[in-house]
C-alpha positions as CSV (number, residue, x, y, z in Angstrom):
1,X,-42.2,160.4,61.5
2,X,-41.4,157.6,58.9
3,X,-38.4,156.2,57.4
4,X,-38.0,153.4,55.2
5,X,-36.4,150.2,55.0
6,X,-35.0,149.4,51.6
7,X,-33.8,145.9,52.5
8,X,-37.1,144.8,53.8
9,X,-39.5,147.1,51.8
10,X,-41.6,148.0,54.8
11,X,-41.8,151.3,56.5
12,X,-40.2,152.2,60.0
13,X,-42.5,153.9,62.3
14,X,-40.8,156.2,65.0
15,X,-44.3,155.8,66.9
16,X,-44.5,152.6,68.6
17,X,-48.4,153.1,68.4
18,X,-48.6,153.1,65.2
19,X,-46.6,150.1,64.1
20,X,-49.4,147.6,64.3
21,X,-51.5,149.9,61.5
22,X,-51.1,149.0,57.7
23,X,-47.8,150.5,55.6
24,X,-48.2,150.9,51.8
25,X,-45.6,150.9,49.6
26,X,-44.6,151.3,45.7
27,X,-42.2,148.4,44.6
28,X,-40.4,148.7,41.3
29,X,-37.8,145.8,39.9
30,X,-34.6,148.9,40.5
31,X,-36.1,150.5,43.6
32,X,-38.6,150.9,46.3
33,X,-40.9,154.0,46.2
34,X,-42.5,155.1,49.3
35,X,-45.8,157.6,49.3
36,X,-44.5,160.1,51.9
37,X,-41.7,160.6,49.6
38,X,-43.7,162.6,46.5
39,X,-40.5,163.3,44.9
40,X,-39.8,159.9,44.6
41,X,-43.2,158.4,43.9
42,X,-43.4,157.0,40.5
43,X,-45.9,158.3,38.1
44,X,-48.4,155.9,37.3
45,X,-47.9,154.0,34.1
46,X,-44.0,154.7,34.6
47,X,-43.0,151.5,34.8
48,X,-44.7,147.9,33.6
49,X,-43.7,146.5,36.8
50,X,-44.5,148.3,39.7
51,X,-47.1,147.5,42.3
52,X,-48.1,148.7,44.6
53,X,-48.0,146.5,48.5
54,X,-49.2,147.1,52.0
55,X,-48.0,145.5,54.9
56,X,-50.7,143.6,57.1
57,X,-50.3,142.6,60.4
58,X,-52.3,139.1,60.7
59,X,-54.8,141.0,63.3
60,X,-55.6,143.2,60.8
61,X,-56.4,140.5,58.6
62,X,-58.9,139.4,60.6
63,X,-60.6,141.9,61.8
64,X,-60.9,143.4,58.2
65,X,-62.4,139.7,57.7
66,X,-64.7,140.1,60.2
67,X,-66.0,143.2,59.7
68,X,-66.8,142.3,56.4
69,X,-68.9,139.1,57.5
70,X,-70.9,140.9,60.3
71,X,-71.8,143.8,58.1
72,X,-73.0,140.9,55.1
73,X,-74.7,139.0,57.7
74,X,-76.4,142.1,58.7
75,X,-77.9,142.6,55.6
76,X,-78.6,139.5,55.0
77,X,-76.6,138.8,52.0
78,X,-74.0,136.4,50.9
79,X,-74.4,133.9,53.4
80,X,-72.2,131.6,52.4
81,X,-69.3,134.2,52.0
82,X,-70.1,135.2,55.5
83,X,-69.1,131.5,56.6
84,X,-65.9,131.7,55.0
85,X,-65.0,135.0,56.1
86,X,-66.2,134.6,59.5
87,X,-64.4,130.9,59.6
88,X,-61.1,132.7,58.1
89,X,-61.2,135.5,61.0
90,X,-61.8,133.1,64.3
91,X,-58.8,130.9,62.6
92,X,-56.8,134.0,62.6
93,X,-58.0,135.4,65.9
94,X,-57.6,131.8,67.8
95,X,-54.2,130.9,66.5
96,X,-53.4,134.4,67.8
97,X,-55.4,134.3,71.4
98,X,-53.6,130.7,71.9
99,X,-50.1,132.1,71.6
100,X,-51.1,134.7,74.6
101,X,-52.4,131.5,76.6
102,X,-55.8,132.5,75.9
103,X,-58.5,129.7,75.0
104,X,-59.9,130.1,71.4
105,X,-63.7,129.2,71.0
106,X,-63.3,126.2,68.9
107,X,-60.5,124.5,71.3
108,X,-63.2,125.7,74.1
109,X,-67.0,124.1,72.4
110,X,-64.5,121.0,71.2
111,X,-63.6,120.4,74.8
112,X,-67.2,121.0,76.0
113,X,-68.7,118.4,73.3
114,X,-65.7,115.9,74.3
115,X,-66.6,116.0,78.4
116,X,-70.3,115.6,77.5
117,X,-69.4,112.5,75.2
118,X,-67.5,111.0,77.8
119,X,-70.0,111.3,80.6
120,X,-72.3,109.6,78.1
121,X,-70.7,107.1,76.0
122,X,-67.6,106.7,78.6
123,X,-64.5,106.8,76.1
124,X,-62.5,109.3,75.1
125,X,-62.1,109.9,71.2
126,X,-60.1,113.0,71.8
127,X,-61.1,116.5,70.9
128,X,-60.0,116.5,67.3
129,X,-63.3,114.8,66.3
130,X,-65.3,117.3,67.7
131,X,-63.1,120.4,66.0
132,X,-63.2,119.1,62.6
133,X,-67.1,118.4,62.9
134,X,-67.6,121.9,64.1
135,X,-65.5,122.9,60.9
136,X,-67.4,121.0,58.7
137,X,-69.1,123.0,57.1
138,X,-66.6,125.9,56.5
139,X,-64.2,123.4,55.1
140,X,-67.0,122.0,52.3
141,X,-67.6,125.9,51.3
142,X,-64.0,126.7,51.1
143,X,-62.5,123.0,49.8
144,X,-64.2,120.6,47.2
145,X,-64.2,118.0,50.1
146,X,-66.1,115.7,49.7
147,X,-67.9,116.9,46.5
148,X,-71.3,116.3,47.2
149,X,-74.1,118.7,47.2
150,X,-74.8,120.4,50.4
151,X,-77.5,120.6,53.3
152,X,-76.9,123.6,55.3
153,X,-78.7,125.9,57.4
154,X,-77.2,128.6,56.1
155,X,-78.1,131.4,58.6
156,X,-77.6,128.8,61.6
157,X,-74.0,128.0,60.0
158,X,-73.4,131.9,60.1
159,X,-74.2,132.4,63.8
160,X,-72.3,129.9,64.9
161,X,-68.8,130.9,63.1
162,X,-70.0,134.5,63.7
163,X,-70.0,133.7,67.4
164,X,-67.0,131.9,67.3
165,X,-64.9,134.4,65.9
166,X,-66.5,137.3,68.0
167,X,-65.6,135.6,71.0
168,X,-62.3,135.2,69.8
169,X,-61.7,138.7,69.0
170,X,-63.1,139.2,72.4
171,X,-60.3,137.7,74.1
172,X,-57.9,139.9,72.7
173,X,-60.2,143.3,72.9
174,X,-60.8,145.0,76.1
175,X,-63.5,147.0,74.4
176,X,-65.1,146.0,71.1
177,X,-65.1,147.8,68.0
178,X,-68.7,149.2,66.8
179,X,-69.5,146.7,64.3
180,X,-69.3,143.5,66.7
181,X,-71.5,145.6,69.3
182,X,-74.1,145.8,66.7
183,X,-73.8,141.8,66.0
184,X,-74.4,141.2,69.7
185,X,-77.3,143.1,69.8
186,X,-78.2,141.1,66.4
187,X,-77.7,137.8,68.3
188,X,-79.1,138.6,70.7
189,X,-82.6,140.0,69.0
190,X,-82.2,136.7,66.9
191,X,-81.8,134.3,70.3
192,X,-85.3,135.8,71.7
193,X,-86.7,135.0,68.2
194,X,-89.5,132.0,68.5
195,X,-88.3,129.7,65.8
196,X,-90.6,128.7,63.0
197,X,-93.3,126.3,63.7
198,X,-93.3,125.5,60.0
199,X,-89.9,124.4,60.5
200,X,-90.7,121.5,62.8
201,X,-93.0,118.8,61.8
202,X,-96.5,118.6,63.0
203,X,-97.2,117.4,66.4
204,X,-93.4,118.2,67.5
205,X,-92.1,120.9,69.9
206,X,-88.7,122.1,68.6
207,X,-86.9,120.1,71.8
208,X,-88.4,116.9,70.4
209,X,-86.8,117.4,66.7
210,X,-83.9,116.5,67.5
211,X,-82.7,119.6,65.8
């Protein structure tokens, strides 16, 4: 059953369960139209004004996000838009898994990289270093940044923000939704993969690259 809320524009769910879906609703300047109500429900063209909104939790945002990058990086298009998807989603996902006390991916690999620099190098820059270098390369597709042209191995850059925001959705899924299955298996196809010899120069073994 629904009812509506004409102060906040959003619709009421008597089901608990279904809260967390997505509510459309019509929004004129004089009054709110809602689409279970077809008596009220303008006709289209009725008024300049109207538009038509849907209410979004921020979970659905990212998962909507997310699906959207896997099923790009699937078939292998739009790289770059799968970075700044992807990179949108495990924001999203991590801001959300940190208010349940749950550690995101980035705050996780940021940590890792800072106990490794301190058991080398012996002094503690902290872990935002390490976070904004793993953001790097989302920020330059998604700010002007620095401005310069870039360098990027693209499907690299997409596996690693891919994997960062599946493991954050992971954290707050007790079973995953088809799509990211079908990534894993992806990933892991890709992880057996022998790289490209062409891709090192001759004489080196891809451990000696440096890569």
């Amino acid at each position: 059953m629904l009812s509506a809320d004409l102060w906040t524009g959003t619709l009421c769910l008597a089901n608990p369960v279904l809260e967390a879906q997505s509510r459309a609703y019509i929004e004129c300047p004089a009054k709110v139209f809602y689409p279970e109500s077809r008596s009220a429900r303008p006709q289209r063209g009725s008024h300049p004004e109207c538009v038509i909104r849907t209410v979004l939790t921020k979970l659905e945002v990212a998962i909507s996000q997310l699906r959207l990058s896997i099923a790009l990086f699937m078939e292998e298009r739009e790289h770059i838009s799968v970075i700044t998807l992807a990179g949108a989603a495990e924001e999203i996902l991590g801001k959300i898994a940190a208010s349940a006390n749950l550690t995101p991916a980035l705050n996780r690999r940021a940590e890792g990289a800072r106990q490794l620099h301190v058991a080398l190098w012996g002094n503690d820059p902290g872990d935002k270093v390490f976070k904004a270098l793993k953001n790097k390369t989302r920020n330059e597709l998604k700010h002007l940044s620095s401005g310069v042209p870039l360098a990027i191995g693209l499907e690299r850059e997409c596996i690693r923000m891919l994997d960062r925001a599946v493991e954050n959705y992971r954290l707050l899924h007790k079973r995953a939704a088809i799509f990211v299955v079908q990534y894993e298996r992806r990933r892991e196809i890709l992880r057996r993969k022998p790289r490209d010899p062409q891709a090192f120069p001759q004489g080196l073994k891809p451990w000696q690259s440096g890569r």
